[in-house]
N, C-alpha and C positions, 0 to 999 in steps of 0.2 A: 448656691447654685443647684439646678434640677439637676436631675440623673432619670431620664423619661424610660421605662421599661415596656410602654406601649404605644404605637406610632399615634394612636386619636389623641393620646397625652402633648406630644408636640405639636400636631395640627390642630389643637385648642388652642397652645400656648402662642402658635402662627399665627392665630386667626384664622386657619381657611377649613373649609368644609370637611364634614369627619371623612375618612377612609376608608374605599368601599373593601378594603382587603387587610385585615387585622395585623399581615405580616409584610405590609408590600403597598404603598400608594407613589403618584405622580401628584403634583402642584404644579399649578400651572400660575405667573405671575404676569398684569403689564403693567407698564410704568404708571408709577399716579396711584396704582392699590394701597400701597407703602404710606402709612403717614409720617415717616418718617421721626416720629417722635415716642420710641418705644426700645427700651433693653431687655435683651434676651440672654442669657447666658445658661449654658445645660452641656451636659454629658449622655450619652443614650447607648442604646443597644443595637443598634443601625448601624449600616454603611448609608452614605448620603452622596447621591453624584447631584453638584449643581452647575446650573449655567449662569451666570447673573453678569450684569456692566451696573455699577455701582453710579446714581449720582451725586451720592453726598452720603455722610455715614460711614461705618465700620464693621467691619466682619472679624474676629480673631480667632485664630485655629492653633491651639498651644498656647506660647508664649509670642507668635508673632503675627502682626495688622496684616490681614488682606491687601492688597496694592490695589485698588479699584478702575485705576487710571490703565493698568494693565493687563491684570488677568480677565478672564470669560468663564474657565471652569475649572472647577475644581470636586477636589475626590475626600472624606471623612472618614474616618474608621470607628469602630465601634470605640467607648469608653474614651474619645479623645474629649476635652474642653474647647466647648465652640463657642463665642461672644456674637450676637448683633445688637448694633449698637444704633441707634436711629438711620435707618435703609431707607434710604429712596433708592428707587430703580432706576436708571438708566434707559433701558427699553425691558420688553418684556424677556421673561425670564423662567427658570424650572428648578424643580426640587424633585426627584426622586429617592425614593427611601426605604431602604432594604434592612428587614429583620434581621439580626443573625439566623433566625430558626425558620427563614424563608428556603433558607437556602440547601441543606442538608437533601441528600438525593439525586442534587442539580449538580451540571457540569462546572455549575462555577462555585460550587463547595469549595472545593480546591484548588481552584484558579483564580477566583478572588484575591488570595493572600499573598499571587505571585506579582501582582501588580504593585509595582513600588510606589505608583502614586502616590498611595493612599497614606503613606509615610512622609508626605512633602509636604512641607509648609504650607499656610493659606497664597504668601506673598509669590510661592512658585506654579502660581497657577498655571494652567494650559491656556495658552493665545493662539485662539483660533484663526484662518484664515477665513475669509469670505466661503470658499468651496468648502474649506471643512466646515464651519459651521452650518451650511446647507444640509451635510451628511449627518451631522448627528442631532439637527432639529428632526427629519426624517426620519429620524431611529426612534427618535424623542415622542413625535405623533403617533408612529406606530406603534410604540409601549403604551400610549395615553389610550389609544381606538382599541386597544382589546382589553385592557385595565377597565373602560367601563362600557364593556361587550357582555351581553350574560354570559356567566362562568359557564364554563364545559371541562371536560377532562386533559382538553388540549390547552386551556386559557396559561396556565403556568408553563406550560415547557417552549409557549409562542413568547412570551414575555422572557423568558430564561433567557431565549437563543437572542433576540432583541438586544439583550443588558448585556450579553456576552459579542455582539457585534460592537457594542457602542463601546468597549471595554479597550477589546483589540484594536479599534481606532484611535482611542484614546494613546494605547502605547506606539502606535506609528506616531503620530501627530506629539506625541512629546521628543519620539528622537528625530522627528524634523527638528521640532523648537533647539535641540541641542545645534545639531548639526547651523541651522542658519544663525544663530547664535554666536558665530565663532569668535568675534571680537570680545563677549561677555564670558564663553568658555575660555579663550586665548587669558582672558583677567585675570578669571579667576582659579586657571594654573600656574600664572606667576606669582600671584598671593600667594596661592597653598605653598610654593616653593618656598617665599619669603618667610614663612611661618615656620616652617617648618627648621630654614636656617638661623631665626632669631630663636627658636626653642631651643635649639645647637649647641648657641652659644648663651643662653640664658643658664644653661645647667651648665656652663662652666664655672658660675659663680654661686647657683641654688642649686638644692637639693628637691631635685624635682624628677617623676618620671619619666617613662615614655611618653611621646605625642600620641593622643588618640584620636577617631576619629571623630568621636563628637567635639573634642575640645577646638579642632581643627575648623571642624560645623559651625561654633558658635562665631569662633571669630572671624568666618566668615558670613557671618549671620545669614544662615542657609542650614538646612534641616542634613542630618546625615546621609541619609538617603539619597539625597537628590544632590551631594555634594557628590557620592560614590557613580551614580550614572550620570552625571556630568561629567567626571572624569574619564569615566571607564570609555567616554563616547570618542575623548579630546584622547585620548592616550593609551587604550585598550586596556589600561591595569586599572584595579580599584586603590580607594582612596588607603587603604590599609596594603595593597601588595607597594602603592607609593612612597608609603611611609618608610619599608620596609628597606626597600631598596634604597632610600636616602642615609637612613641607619648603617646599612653595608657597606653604602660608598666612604660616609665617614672612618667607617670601622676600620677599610681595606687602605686609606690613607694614613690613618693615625698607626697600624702596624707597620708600612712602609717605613711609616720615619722611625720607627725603632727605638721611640722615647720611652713610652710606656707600655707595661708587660697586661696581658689579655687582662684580667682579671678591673686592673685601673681604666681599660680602656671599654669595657664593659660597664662598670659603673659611671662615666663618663657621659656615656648614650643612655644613661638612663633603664639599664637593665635592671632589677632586683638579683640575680643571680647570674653570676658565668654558665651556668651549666646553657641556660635557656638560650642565654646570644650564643654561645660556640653554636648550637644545635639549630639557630636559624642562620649564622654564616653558613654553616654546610652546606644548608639547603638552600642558599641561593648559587654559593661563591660553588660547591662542589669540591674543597679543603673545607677543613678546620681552621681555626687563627693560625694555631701553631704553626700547622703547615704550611700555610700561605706566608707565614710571618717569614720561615726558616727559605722558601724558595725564593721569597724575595729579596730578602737580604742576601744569601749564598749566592 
């Protein structure tokens, strides 16, 4: 697998013309360029925002296949493993591609990293609407028209503010996708529930930890990220404050019934130590076990 440390290193490896800016190019794709009979596989030093409608082929981001039939855009982070795997296009299509060492200076240094996208699977791509995709083809042309404008002093802070409009759209336009979504978010909180109570009682018979949040991700085959703002959208708590509070509900039952003493009932939920569960009972329940144990019994 490549590991590209210079953007002309990839737009070789793409086929498409060198880059007029060593830290920072747009690609522009239509359908039909693609011969569709080419692998690609690499690691880089980029962020990479794409638009694509896939008509045949594969894209892999991690460990899991692009949905083609679904998604439009999608977001890469630097050092992640990206696969293409004989692309045909669908219709025409973009590639924008950001240095890491583009960016230092810029407002989006630091706002970059806030965007959870970039953490989410290939297959949780952004599905665009008709109107949003109009808005950020438009963003998309106006990045492309000064990209190969003679540089000036302003060429970088027009493009900045551009990638940082398209950015902020991006994160509306995914909490639409949550929001109209609610029969797929409605799913996949009943899963994470069911998961969560077959882990319950799975550590009744193994010695097994806590549920975490990736192990939660996988079998939901969803990236952890995007299981946490999924949630956080469907139920205003993260996927870990969820956990948390299913751990307490059990814990505030199993002390009710007054079989077993904190300690069994803590290793039970899968704590490593009493100390750590008493100390997050507190802090939800607002008692200790003990106390809660003694007021409810008494």
């Amino acid at each position: 697998m490549d590991h590209f440390k210079k953007i002309s290193e990839l737009h070789e490896a793409l086929g498409v013309n060198p880059p007029e800016h060593p830290l920072f190019s747009v690609a522009y794709g239509e359908r039909g360029t693609c011969d569709g009979n080419s692998i690609l596989e690499f690691s880089s030093e980029f962020y990479i925002i794409g638009f694509k409608k896939l008509k045949s082929g594969s894209m892999q981001y991690g460990k899991t296949k692009y949905d083609h039939d679904r998604g439009s855009m999608s977001f890469v982070k630097p050092d992640q493993k990206v696969a293409f795997k004989n692309i045909e296009l669908e219709e025409k299509g973009f590639l924008i591609i950001i240095h890491q060492d583009f960016l230092p200076g810029t407002i989006l240094y630091h706002e970059i990293k806030k965007y959870g996208y970039f953490d989410y699977e290939v297959n949780e791509a952004l599905h665009l609407s008709p109107a949003e995709e109009e808005i950020i083809w438009n963003l998309y042309f106006s990045i492309d028209k000064e990209y190969h404008n003679n540089t000036d002093e302003l060429s970088k802070a027009i493009i900045v503010s551009h990638l940082d409009a398209m950015l902020k759209y991006a994160q509306r336009f995914y909490k639409r996708q949550f929001i109209n979504r609610t029969q797929l978010s409605g799913s996949t909180v009943t899963k994470f529930n069911e998961l969560l109570a077959a882990n319950f009682e799975e550590r009744k018979t193994k010695e097994i930890g806590l549920p975490t949040v990736s192990q939660m991700a996988e079998k939901l085959h969803i990236s952890p990220r995007y299981l946490t703002d999924l949630l956080k959208e469907e139920t205003g708590k993260t996927t870990l404050e969820l956990i948390h509070l299913f751990l307490i509900a059990k814990a505030k039952n199993l002390l009710a019934e007054g079989e077993l003493n904190i300690s069994e009932i803590s290793h039970l939920l899968g704590f490593e130590n009493t100390t750590y569960f008493s100390r997050l009972f507190k802090k939800e329940v607002g008692k200790s076990p003990t106390q809660f144990k003694d007021h409810f019994l008494n």
